[in-house]
VOVEXDO-250155 format. One record per atom (N, C-alpha, C, O): y, x, z; atom name. Coordinates in nm, 4 decimals. Layout:
# residues N
yy,xx,zz,atom
Y,X,Z,CA
...
This chain:
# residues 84
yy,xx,zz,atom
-0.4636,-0.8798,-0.6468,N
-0.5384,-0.9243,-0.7639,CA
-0.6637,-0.9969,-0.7145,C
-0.7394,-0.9542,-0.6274,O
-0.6764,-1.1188,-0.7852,N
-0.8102,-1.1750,-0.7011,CA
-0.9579,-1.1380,-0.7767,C
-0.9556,-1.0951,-0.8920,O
-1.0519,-1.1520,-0.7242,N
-1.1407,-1.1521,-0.8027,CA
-1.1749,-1.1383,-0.9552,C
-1.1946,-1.0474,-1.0358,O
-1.1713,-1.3090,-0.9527,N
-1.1726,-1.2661,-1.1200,CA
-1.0738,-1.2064,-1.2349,C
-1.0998,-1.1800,-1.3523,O
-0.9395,-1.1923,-1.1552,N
-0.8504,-1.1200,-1.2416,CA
-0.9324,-0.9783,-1.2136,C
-0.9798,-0.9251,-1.3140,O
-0.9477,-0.9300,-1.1199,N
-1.0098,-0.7757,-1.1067,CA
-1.1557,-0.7485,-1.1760,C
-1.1946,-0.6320,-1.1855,O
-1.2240,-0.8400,-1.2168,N
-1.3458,-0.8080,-1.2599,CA
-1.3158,-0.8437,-1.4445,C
-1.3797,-0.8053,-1.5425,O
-1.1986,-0.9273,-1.4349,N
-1.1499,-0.8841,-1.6123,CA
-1.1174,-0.7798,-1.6270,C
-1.1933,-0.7065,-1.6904,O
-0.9783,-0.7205,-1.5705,N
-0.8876,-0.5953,-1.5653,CA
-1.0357,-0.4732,-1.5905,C
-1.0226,-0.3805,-1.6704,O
-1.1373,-0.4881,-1.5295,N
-1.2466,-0.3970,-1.5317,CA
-1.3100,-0.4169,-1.6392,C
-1.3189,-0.3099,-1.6995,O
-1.3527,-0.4899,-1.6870,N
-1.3577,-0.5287,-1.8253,CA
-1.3419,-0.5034,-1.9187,C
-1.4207,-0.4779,-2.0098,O
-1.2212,-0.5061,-1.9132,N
-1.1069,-0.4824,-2.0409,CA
-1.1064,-0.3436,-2.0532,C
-1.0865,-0.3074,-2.1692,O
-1.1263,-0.2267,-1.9477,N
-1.1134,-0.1144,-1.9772,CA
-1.2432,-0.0588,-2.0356,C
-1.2412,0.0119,-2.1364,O
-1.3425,-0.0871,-1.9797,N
-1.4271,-0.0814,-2.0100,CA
-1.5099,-0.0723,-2.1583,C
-1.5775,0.0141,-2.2140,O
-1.4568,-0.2396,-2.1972,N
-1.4361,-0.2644,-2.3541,CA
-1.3878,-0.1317,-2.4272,C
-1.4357,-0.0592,-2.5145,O
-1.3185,-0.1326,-2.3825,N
-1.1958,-0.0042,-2.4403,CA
-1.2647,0.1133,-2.4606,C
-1.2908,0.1603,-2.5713,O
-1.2974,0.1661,-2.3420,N
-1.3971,0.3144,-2.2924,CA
-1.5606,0.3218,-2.3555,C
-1.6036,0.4323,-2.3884,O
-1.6344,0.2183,-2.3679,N
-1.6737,0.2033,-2.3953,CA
-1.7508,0.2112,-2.5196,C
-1.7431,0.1016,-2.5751,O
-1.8399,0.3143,-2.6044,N
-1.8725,0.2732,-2.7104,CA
-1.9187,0.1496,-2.7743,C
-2.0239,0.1007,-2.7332,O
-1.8513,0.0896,-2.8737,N
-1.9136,-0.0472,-2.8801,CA
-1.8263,-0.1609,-2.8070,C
-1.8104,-0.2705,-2.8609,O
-1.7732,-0.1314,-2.6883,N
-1.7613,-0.1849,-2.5463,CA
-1.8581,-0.2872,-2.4860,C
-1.9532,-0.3297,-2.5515,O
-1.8330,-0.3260,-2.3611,N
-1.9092,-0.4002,-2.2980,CA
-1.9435,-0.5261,-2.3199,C
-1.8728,-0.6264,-2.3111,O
-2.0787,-0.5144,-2.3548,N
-2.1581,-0.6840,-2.4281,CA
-2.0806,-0.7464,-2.3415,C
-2.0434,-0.7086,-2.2304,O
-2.0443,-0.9056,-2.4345,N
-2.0410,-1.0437,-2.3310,CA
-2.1601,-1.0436,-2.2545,C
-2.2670,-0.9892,-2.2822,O
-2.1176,-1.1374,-2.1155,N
-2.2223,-1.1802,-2.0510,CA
-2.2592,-1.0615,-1.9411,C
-2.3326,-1.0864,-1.8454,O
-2.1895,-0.9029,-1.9679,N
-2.2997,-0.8263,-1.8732,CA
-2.2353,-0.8910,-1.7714,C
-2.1241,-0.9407,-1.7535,O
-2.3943,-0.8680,-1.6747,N
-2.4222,-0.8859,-1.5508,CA
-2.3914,-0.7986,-1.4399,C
-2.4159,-0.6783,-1.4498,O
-2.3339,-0.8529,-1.3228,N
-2.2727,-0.7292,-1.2161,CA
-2.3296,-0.6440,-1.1601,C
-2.2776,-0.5493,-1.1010,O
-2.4891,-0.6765,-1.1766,N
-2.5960,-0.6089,-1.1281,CA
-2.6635,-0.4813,-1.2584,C
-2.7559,-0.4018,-1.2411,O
-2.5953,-0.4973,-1.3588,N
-2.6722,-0.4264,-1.4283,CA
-2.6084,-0.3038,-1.4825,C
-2.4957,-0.3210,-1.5287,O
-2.6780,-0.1320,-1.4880,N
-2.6648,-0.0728,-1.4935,CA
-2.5565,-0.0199,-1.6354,C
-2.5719,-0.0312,-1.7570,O
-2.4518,0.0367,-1.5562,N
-2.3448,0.0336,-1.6732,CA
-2.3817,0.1262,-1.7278,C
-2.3256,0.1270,-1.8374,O
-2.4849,0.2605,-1.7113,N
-2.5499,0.3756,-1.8611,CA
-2.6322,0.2648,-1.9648,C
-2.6155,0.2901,-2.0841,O
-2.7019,0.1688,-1.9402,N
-2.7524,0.0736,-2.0495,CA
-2.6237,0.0462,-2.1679,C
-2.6532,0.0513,-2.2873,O
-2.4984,0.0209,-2.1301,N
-2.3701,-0.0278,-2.2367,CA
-2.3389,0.1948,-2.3182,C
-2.3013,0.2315,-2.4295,O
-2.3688,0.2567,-2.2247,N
-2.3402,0.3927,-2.2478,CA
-2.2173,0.4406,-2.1585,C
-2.1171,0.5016,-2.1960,O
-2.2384,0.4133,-2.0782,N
-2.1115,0.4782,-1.9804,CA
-2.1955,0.6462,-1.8718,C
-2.2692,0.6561,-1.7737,O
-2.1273,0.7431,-1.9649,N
-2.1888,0.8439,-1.9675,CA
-2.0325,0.9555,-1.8283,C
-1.9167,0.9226,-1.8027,O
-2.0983,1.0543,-1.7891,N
-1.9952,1.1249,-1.7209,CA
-1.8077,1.1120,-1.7774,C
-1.6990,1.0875,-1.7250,O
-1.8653,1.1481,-1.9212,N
-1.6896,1.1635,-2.0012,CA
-1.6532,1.0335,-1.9962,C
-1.5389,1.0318,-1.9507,O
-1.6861,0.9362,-2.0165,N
-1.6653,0.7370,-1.9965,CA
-1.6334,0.7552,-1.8683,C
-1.5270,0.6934,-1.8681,O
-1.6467,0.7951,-1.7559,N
-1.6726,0.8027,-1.6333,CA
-1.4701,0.8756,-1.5428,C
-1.3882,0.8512,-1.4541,O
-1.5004,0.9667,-1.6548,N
-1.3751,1.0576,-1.6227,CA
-1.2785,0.9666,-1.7027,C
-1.1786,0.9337,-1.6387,O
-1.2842,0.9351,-1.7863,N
-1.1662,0.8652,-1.8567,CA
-1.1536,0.7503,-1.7973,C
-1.0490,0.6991,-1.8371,O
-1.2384,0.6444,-1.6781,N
-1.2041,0.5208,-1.6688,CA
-1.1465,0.5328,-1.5077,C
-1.1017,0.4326,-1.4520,O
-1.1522,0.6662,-1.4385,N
-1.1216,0.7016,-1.3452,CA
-0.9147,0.7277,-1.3665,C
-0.8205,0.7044,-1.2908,O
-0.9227,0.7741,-1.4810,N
-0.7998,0.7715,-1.5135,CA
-0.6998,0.6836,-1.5452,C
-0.5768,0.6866,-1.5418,O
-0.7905,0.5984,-1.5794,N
-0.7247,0.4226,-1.6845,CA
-0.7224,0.3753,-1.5531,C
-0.6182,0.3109,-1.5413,O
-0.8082,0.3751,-1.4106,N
-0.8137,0.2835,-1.3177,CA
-0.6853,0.3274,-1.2574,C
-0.6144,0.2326,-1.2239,O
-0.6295,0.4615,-1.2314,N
-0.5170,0.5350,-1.1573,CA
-0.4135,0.5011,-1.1861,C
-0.3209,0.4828,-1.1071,O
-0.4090,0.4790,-1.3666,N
-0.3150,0.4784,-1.4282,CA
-0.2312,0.3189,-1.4540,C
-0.1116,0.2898,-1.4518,O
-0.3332,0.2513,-1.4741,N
-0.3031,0.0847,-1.5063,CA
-0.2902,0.0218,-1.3934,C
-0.1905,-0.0387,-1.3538,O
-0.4110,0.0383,-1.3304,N
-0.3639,-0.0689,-1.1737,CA
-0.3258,0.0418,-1.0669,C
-0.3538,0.0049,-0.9528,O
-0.2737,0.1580,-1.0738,N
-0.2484,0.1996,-0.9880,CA
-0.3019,0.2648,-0.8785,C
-0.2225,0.2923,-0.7885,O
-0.4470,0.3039,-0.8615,N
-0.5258,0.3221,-0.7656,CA
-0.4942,0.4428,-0.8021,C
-0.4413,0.4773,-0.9078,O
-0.5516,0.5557,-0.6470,N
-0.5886,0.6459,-0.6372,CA
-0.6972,0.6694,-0.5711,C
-0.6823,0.6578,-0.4495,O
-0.8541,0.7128,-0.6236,N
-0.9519,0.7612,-0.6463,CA
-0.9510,0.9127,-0.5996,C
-0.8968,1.0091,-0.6535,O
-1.0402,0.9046,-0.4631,N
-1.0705,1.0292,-0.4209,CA
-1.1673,1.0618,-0.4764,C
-1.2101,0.9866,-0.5640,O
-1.2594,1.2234,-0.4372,N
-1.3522,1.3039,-0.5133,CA
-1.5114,1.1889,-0.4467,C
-1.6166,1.1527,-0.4994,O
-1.4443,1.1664,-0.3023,N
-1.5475,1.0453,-0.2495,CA
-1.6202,0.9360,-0.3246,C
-1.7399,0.9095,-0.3141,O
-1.5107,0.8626,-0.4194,N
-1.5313,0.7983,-0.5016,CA
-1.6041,0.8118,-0.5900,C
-1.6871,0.7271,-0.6232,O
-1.5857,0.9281,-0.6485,N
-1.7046,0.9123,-0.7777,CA
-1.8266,0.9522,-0.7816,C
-1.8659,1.0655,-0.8092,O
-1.9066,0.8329,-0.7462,N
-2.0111,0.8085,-0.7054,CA
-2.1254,0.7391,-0.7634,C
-2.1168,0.6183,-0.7859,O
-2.2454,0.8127,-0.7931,N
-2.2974,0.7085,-0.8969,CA
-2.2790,0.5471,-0.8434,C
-2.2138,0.4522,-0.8870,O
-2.3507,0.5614,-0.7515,N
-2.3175,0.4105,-0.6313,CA
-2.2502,0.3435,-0.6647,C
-2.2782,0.2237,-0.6685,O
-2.1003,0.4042,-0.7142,N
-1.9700,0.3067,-0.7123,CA
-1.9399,0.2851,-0.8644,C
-1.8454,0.2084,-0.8824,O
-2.0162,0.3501,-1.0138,N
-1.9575,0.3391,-1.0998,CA
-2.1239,0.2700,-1.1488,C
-2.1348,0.2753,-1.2713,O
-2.1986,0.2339,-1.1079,N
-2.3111,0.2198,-1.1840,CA
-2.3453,0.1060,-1.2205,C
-2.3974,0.0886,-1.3307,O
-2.3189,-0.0083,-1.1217,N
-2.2952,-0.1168,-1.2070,CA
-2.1683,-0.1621,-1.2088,C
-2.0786,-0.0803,-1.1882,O
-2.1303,-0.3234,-1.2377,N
-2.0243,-0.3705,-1.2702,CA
-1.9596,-0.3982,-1.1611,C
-1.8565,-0.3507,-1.1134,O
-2.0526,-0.5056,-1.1155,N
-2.0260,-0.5286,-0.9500,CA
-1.9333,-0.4203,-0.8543,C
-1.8248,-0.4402,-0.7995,O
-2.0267,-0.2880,-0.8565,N
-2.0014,-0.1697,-0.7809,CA
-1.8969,-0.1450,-0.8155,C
-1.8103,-0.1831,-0.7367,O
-1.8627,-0.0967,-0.9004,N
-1.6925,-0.0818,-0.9498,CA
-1.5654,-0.1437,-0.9293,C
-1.4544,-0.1075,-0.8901,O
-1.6412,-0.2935,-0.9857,N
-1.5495,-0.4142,-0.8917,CA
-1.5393,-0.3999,-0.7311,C
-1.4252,-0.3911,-0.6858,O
-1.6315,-0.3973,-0.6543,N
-1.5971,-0.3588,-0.5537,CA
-1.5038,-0.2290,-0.5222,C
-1.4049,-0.2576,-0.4547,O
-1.5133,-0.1242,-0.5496,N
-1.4854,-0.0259,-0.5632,CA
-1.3187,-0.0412,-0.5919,C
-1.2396,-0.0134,-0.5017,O
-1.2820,-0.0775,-0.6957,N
-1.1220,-0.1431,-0.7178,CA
-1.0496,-0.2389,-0.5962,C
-0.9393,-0.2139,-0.5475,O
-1.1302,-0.3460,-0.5610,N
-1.1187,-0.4276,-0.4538,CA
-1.0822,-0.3077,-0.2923,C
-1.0034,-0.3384,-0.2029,O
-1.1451,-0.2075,-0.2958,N
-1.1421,-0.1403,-0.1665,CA
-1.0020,-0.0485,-0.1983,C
-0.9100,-0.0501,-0.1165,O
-0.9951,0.0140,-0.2959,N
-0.8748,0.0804,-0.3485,CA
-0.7627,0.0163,-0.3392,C
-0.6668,0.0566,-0.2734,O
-0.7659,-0.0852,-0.4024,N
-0.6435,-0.2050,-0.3871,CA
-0.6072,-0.2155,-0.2780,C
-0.4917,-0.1824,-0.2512,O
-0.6951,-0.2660,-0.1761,N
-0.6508,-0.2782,-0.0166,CA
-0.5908,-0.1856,0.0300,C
-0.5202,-0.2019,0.1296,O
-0.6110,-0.0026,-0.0618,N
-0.5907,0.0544,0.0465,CA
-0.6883,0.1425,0.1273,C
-0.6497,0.2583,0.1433,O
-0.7846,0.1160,0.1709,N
-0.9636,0.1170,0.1602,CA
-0.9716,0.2641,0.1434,C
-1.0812,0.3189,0.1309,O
């Protein structure tokens, strides 16, 4: 999956998980608790990520680090994907 297909696919769940879902426009740098992505958002998108694209997500993973912004996550999928 390249890039920008992976930073839609993230997106889209997001939208979903999301109360409201995720404004147009957010930025990769910006903190995904501002949209409301709270622990339970957190656990459920860990599941949608396992489940839809297939990743498996160790306990390593969930990390504020890796779910806090957009970017981070995207990366985060990108390393999973590989394999990583």
């Amino acid at each position: 999956m390249s890039g920008p297909a992976r930073r839609e696919a993230v997106t889209a769940l997001l939208d979903e998980i999301l109360p409201g879902g995720l404004p147009p426009g957010w930025a990769d740098g910006r903190p995904l608790v501002e949209a409301g992505l709270d622990s339970v958002a957190v656990l459920t998108l860990v599941a949608e990520l396992e489940t839809r694209l297939g990743l498996h997500l160790d306990g390593a993973d969930l990390s504020a680090e890796n779910f806090g912004t957009l970017g981070a996550l995207c990366a985060l999928v990108a390393r999973r994907a590989e394999g990583a």
